[in-house]
C-alpha angles and dihedrals in degrees: 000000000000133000095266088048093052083051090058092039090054105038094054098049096045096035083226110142107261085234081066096042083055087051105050095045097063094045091052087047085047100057090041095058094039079052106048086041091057086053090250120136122220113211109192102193113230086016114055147244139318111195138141122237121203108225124216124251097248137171117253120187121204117213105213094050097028096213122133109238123193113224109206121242105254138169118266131196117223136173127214110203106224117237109261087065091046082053098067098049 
């Protein structure tokens, strides 16, 4: 499913206006990633949780030119899907 079909999706099943729907979408994309940038974590109880993991500066080696590259630490956003959706899968 892609962004305009979630709009469809949503909008149908909220009889909101699809504009709205729009609407609301970015601005929920928008507070996740201020808040995420800020370090904070978002639980959302029944659909999961929205946190930040910081990755190591590691070695990677790559086979064809056989050269040894350093990828940088950086921070990460994951999502851990709460139980009750793990449940019905």
């Amino acid at each position: 499913m892609n962004k305009k079909e979630l709009i469809k999706a949503v909008s149908k099943q909220s009889n909101l206006t699809q504009k709205d729907c729009i609407q609301c979408l970015n601005a929920l994309k928008s507070v996740i990633t201020d808040t995420l940038q800020r370090g904070e974590i978002i639980s959302l109880v029944g659909f999961g949780r929205f946190y930040t993991k910081v990755s190591q500066k590691r070695e990677i080696y790559n086979p064809v030119t056989k050269q040894k590259h350093i990828v940088k630490s950086q921070i990460l956003p994951k999502f851990k899907a709460s139980n009750s959706i793990k449940v019905r899968f």
